[in-house]
N, C-alpha and C positions, 0 to 999 in steps of 0.2 A: 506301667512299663516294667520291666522284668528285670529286676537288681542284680550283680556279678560282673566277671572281671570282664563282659564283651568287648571293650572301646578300650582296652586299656592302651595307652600310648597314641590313640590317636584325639586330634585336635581337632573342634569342631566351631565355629563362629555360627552365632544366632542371631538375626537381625528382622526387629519388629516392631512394630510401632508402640505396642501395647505388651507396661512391665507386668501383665502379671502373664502374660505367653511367654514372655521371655525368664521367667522366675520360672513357670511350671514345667518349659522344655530344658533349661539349664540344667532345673534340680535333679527329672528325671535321666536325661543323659550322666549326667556326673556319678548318681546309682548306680549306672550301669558299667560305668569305667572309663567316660569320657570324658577330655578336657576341656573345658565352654567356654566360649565366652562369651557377653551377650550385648546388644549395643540398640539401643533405639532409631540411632544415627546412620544415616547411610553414609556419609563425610568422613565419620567416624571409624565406619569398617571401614572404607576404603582405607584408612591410616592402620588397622589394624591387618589387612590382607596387604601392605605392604609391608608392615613391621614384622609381620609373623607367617609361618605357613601351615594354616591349615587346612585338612585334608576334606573335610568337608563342610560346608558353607551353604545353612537352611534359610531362608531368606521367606518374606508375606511377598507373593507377585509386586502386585502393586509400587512396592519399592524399587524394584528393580527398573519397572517404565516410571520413576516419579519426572514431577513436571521440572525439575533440574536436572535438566539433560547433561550435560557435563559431569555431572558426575554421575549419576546413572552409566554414562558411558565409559566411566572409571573404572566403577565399581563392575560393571560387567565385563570388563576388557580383562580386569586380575580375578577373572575366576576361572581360567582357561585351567585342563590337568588338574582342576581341581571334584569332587563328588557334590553339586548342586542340588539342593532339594527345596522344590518350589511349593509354600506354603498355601492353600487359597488362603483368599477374605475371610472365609470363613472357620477355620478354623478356632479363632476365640470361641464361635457361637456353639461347635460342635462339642458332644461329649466328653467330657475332658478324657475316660479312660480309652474308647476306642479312640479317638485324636492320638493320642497319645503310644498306645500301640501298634499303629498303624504306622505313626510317625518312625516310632522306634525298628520297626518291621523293615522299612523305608531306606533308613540309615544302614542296618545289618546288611539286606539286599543291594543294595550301589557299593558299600565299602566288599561285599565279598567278590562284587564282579570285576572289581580291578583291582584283584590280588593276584 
């Protein structure tokens, strides 16, 4: 992922089941100039997408339909006006540098189209 001031000032929430994706997308955004913050919990974010607002919110699909529907439908009702970026499953399994570039590529591309 490409280090410098890109993200600077904006907020992004990371949420995924597996800490070391949420270590390696944290640490890379934060390189980049972006604020993280990263949560295993879907319960969790939803406390934190009501505490806070951030601008963009990268999510593992999977979480988002989990088999607790209630908050699934929480968590996906506070992501309205927000920049959603849907992770696969597979992502852990894939290359961490293009994952990662791609991801980052991802983020630049949605946060510049709603500026």
């Amino acid at each position: 992922v490409v280090a410098g001031p890109h993200g600077i000032g904006t907020d992004v929430l990371c949420v995924h089941k597996s800490s070391s994706v949420l270590t390696f997308i944290g640490e890379s955004l934060r390189q980049a100039g972006y604020r993280v913050t990263t949560t295993a919990s879907l319960s969790e974010a939803v406390m934190l997408l009501q505490a806070a607002s951030p601008k963009v919110v990268i999510v593992v699909t999977a979480l988002r339909t989990s088999r607790d529907t209630k908050t699934a439908e929480t968590f996906n009702a506070l992501l309205d006006d927000r920049v959603v970026i849907d992770l696969p499953e597979t992502f852990a399994s894939d290359d961490a540098d293009a994952a990662g570039a791609k991801l980052f590529a991802e983020v630049q591309r949605q946060i510049g189209s709603r500026v």
